[in-house]
LOSEVEX-917915 format. One record per residue (C-alpha): x negated, y negated, z. Coordinates in nm, 3 decimals. Layout:
REM LOSEVEX-917915
+---------+---------+---------+
:      px :      py :      pz :
+---------+---------+---------+
:       X :       Y :       Z :
...
+---------+---------+---------+
//
This chain:
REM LOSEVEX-917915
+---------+---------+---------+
:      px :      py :      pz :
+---------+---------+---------+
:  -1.584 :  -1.295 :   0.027 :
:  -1.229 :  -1.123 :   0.055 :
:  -1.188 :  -0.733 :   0.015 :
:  -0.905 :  -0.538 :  -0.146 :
:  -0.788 :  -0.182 :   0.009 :
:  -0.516 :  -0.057 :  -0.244 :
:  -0.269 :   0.216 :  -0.223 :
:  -0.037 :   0.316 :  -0.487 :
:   0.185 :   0.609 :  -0.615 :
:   0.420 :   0.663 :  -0.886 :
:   0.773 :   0.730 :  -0.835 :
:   0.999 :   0.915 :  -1.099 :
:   1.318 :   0.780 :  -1.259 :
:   1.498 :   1.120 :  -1.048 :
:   1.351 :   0.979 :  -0.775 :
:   1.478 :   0.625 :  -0.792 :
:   1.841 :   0.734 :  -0.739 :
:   1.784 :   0.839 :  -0.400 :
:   1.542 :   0.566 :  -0.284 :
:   1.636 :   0.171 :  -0.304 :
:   1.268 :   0.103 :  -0.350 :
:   1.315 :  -0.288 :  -0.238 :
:   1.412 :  -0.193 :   0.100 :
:   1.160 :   0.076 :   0.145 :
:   0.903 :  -0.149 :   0.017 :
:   1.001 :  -0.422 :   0.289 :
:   1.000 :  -0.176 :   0.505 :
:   0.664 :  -0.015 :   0.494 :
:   0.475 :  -0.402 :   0.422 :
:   0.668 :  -0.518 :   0.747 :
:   0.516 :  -0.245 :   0.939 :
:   0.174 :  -0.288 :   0.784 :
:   0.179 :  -0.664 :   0.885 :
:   0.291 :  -0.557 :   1.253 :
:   0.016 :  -0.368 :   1.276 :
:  -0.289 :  -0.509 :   1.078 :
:  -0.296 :  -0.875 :   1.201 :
:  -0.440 :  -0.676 :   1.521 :
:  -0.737 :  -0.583 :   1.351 :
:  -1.010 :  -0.810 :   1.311 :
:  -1.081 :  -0.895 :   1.011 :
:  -0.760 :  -0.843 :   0.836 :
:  -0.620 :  -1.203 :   0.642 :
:  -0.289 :  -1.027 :   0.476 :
:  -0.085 :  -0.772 :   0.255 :
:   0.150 :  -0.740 :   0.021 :
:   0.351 :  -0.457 :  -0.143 :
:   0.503 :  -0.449 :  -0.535 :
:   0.678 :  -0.182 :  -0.758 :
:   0.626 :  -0.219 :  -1.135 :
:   0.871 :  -0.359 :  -1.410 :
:   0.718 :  -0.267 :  -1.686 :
:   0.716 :   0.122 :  -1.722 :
:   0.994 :   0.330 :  -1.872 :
:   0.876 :   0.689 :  -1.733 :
:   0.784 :   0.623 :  -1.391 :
:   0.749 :   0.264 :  -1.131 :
:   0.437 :   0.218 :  -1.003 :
:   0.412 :   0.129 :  -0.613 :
:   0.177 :  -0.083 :  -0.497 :
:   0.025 :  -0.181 :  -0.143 :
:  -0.287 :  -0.442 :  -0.074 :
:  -0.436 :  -0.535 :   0.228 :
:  -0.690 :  -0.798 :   0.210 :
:  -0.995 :  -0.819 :   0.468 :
:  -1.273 :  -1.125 :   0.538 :
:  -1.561 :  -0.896 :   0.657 :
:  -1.715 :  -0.595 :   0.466 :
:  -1.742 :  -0.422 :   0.858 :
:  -1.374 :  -0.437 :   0.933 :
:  -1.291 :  -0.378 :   0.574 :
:  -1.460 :  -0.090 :   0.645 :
:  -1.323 :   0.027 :   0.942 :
:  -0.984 :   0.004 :   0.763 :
:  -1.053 :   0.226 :   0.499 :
:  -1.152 :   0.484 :   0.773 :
:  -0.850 :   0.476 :   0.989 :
:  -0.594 :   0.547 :   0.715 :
:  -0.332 :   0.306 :   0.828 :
:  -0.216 :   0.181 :   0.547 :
:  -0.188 :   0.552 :   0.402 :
:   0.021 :   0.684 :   0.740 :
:   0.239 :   0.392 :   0.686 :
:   0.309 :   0.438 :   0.303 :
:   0.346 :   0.833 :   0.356 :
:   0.620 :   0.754 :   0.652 :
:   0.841 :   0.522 :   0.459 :
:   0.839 :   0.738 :   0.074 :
:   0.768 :   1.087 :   0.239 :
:   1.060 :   1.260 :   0.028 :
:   0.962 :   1.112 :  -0.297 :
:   0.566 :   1.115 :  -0.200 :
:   0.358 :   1.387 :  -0.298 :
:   0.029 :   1.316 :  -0.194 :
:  -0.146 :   1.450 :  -0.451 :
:   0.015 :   1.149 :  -0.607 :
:  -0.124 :   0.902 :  -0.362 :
:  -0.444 :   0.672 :  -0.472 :
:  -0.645 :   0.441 :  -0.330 :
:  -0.872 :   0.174 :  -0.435 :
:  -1.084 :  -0.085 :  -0.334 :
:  -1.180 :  -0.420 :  -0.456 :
:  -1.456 :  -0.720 :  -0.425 :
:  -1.274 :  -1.075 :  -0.477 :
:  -1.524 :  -1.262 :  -0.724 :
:  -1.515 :  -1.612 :  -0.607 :
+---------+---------+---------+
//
């Protein structure tokens, strides 16, 4: 059974002038996969910005875990959050920032 932790935010069409959201996205995944594979548990991430929306683009970052206990553990030490935050922090409010989290149905 695989499990889901999802963070996402919205970014503004201002925004997007200031922020080449393709290198900020490689940026933040690369450090998330430096630093996850360490934790047991982990199996991998990716990151992805909508292409759909007019108004606002829609960030996205998924980490994907093979045991409910280190999914867990995860959640609880906000690293995916820190790492998100660090890379957008000028166009990041985080009021703005949501998380969810998922059960793969096999």
């Amino acid at each position: 059974m695989a499990y889901v932790y999802q963070v996402s935010f919205d970014i503004k069409p201002d925004q997007l002038t200031d922020l080449e959201i393709g290198s900020a996205l490689e940026a933040a995944l690369s450090s998330l996969r430096a630093l996850l594979p360490d934790q047991s548990g982990y199996d991998s991430s990716r990151a992805m910005h909508s292409i759909d929306r007019d108004n606002t683009t829609h960030i996205i970052f998924q980490s994907v875990w093979n045991d409910w206990d280190e999914f867990q553990d995860h959640i609880k030490s906000a690293i995916s959050e820190e790492r998100v935050i660090k890379e957008f922090k000028p166009h990041l409010s985080v009021d703005n920032l949501t998380t969810h989290q998922f059960e793969e149905v096999d």
